[in-house]
C-alpha positions as CSV (number, residue, x, y, z in Angstrom):
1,X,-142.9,-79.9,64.0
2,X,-139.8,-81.9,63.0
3,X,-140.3,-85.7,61.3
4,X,-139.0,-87.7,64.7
5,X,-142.0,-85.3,66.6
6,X,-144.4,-86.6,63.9
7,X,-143.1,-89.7,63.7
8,X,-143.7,-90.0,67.5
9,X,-147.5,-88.2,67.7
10,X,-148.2,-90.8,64.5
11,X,-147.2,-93.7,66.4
12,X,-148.9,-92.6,69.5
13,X,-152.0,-91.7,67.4
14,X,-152.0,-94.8,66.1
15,X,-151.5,-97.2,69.0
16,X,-154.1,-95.7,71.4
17,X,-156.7,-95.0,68.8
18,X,-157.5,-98.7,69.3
19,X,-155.9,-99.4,72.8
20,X,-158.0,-98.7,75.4
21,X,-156.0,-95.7,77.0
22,X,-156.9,-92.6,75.3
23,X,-155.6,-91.5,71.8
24,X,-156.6,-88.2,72.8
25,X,-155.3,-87.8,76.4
26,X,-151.6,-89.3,75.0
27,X,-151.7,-86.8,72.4
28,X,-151.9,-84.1,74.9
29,X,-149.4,-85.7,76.9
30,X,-146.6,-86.0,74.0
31,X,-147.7,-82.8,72.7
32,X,-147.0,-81.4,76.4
33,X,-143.7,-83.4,76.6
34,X,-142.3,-82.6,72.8
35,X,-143.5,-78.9,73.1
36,X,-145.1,-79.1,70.0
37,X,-147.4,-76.1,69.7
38,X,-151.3,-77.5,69.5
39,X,-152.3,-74.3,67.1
40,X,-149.6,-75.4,64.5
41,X,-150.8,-79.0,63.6
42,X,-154.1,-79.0,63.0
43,X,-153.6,-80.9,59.5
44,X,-151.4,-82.9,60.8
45,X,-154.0,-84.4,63.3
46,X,-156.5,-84.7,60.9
47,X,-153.9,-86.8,58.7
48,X,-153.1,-89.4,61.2
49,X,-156.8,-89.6,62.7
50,X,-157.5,-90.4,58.3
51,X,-154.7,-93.0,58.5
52,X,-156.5,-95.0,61.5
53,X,-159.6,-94.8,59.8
54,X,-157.4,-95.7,56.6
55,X,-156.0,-99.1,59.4
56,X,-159.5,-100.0,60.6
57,X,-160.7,-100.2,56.5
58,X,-158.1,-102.8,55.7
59,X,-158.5,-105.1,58.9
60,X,-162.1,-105.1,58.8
61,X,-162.4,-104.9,54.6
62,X,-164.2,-108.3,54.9
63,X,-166.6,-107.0,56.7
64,X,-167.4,-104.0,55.3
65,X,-168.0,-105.6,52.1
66,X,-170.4,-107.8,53.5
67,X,-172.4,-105.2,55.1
68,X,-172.6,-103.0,52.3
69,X,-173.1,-106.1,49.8
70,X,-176.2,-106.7,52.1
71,X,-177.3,-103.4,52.1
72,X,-177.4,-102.5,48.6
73,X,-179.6,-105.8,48.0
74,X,-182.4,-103.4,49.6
75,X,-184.0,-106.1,52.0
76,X,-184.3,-106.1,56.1
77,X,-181.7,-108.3,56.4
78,X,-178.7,-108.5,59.3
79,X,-176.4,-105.9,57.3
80,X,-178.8,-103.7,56.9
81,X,-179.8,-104.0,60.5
82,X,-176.4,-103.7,61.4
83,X,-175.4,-100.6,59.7
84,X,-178.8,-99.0,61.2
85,X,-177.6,-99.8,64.6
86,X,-174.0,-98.1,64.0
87,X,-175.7,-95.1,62.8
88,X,-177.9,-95.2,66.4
89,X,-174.7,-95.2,67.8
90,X,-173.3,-92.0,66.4
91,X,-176.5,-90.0,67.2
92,X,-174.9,-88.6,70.8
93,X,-171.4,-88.0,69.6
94,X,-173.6,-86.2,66.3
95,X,-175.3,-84.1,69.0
96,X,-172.2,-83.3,70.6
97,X,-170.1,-82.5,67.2
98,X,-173.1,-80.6,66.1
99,X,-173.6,-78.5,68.7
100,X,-170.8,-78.3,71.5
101,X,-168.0,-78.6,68.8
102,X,-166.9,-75.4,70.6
103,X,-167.2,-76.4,73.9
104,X,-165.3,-79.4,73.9
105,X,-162.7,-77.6,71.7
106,X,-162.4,-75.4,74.9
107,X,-161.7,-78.4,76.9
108,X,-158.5,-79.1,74.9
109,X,-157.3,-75.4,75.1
110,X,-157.2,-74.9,79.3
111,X,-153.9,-74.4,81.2
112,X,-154.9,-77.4,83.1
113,X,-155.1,-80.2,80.5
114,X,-153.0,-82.1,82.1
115,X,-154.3,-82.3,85.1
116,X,-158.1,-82.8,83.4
117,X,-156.3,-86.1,81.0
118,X,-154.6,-87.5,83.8
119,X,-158.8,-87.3,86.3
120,X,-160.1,-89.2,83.2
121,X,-157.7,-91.6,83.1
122,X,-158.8,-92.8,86.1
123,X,-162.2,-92.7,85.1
124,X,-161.4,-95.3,82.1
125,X,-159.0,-97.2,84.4
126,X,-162.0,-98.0,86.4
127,X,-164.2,-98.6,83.3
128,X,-162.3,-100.8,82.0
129,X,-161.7,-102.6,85.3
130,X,-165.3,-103.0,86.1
131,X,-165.5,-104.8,83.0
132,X,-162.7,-107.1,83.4
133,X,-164.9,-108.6,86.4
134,X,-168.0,-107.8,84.9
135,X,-169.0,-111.7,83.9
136,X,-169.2,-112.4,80.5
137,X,-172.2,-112.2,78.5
138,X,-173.9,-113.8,75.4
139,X,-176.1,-110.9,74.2
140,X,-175.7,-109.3,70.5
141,X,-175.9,-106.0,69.4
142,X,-179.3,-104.7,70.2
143,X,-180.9,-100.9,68.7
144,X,-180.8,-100.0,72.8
145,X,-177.3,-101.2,73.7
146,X,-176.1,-99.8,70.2
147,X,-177.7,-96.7,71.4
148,X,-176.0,-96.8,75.1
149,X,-172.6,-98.0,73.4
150,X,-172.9,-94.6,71.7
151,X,-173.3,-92.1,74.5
152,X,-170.5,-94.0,76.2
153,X,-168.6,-92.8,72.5
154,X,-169.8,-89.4,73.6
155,X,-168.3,-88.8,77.0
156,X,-165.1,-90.1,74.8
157,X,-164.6,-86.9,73.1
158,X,-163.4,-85.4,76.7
159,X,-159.3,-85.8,76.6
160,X,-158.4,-88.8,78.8
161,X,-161.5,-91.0,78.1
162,X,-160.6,-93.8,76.1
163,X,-162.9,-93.7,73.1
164,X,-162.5,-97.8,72.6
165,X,-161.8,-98.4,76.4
166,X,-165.6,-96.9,77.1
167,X,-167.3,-98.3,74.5
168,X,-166.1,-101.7,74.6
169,X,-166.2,-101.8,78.4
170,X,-169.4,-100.3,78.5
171,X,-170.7,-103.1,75.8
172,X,-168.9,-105.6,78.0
173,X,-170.8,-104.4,80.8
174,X,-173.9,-104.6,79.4
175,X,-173.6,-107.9,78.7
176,X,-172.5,-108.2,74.9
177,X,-170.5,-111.0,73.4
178,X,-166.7,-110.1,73.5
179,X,-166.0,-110.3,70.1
180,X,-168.8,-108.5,68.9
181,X,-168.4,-105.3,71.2
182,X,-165.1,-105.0,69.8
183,X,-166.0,-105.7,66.4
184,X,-169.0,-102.9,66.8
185,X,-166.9,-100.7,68.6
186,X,-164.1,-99.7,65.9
187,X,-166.4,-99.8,63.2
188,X,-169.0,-97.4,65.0
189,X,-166.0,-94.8,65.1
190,X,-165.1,-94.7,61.1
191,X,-168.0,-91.7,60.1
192,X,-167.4,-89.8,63.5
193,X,-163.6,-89.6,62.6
194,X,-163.8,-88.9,58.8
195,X,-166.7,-86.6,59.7
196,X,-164.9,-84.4,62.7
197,X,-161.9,-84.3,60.1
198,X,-164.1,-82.9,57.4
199,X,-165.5,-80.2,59.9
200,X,-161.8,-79.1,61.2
201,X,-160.6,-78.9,57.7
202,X,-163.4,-76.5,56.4
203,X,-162.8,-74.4,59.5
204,X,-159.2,-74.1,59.2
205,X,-157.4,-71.1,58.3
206,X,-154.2,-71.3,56.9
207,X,-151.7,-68.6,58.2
208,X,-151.1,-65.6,56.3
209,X,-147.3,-66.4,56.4
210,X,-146.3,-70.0,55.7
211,X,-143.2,-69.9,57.7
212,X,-145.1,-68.8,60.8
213,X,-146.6,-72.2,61.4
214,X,-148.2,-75.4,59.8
215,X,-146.4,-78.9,59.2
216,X,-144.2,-79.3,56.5
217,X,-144.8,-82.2,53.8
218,X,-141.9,-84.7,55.4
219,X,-143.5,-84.8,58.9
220,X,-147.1,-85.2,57.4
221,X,-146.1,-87.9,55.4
222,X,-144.2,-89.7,58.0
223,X,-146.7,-89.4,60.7
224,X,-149.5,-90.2,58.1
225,X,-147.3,-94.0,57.9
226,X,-146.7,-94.5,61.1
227,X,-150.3,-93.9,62.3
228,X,-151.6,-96.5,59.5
229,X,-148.4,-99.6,60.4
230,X,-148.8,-98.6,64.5
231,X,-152.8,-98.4,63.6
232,X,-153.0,-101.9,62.2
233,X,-151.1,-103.8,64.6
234,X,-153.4,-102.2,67.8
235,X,-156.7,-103.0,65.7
236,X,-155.5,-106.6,65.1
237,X,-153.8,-106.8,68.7
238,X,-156.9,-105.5,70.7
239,X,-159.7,-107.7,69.0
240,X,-157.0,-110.6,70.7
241,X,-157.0,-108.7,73.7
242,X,-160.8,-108.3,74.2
243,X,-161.1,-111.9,73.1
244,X,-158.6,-112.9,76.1
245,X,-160.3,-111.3,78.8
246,X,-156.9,-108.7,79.7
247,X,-158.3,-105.5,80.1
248,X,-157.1,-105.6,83.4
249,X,-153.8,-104.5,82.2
250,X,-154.4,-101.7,80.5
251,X,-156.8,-100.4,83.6
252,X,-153.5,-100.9,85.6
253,X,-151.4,-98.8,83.0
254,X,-154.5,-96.1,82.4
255,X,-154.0,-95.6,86.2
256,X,-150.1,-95.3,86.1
257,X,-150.3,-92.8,83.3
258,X,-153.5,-90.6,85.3
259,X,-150.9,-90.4,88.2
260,X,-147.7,-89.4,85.9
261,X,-150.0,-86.5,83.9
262,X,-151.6,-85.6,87.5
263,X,-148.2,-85.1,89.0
264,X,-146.7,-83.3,86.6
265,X,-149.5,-80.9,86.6
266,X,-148.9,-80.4,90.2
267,X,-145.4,-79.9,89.5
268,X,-145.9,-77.8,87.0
């Protein structure tokens, strides 16, 4: 992997981690497109998923401070409450990470992952439409909908499902306040990242000879900075987005990209 192929994964990483349109299923696709080969860059995808975690830290460092400020005073009080019902939401994807980490890995490794990314595109095209005329609630985060929020996190881990697409539009549906959905529903990801990033690292073996693969440190680096810049700007850009009601839009595009993946499957 050259730097302009990590530059281009980093910003793609970066921009649909938060979008709702599959970091995962546009990974595949740029992979597919750049021919960069998946069992080379293991670290590298570990790097950029660290530097959106690294994006969602900084535009939400307000809050995390209060939450943890809150918690550490030791009472029942709404941060405590609030962390408690982020940690019900990672108990599915926990499940899943804990045991069907293999499984889902297998997902990511067919012939046909193209074809598989461009199916669930569809399926968070029409997600995210059903909440775009899903009318608007008032409701906060409960234990329950944290809970629901989470499995909908869950089916995320399948390439092509948009993590923050499903979550959000599945909060949305559910009747949740805009901004608080979106609000929950990048801070709810922060310990499934880190921790599927600490479990890749202490499986991965390093090859024997270091000219036979891996990513150099140029391309790490630079795909580490442009994951964090293009990271920032989505996180910032998509709490507007929610806010405004325009998920509508990226259904439409979701549906565009199912049909380009789709076809050139076919094709291939």
């Amino acid at each position: 992997m050259n730097w302009i192929e990590a530059l281009i994964l980093g910003l793609l990483q970066g921009l649909t981690e938060f979008l709702p349109v599959s970091s995962s299923g546009h990974l595949e696709i740029g992979k597919q497109l750049l021919g960069v080969a998946p069992g080379d860059n293991l670290i590298f995808t570990v790097m950029v998923h660290a530097a959106t975690v690294l994006s969602t830290l900084v535009v939400f460092r307000k809050d995390i401070i209060t939450l943890l400020t809150g918690l550490f005073r030791f009472k029942w009080n709404e941060e405590t409450q609030y962390l408690l019902k982020i940690v019900v939401s990672m108990i599915p994807v926990a499940v899943v990470g804990l045991f069907f980490k293999d499984a889902v890995e297998t997902l990511f490794d067919t012939p046909d992952i193209l074809f598989l990314v461009g199916s669930m595109l569809f399926v968070t095209a029409l997600l995210l439409s059903f909440a775009y005329y899903r009318k608007p609630g008032n409701k906060d985060i409960s234990f329950g909908r944290a809970f629901i929020i989470g499995i909908a996190q869950m089916v995320a881990v399948i390439p092509g499902i948009s993590r923050s697409g499903s979550t959000i539009a599945t909060g949305l549906l559910l009747g949740t306040r805009k901004e608080s959905v979106a609000k929950f529903s990048f801070l709810m990801v922060l310990v499934p990242i880190l921790g599927e990033a600490f479990l890749s690292v202490l499986k991965y073996e390093a090859p024997v000879d270091a000219a036979s693969g891996g990513v150099g440190v140029l391309p790490m680096v630079v795909g580490f900075v442009a994951a964090f810049v293009a990271g920032l700007a989505a996180c910032k850009w998509m709490i507007r987005i929610v806010s405004n009601g325009k998920l509508i839009w990226f259904a439409v595009y979701c549906a565009l990209v199912a049909i380009f993946a789709i076809s050139g499957a076919l094709i291939a």
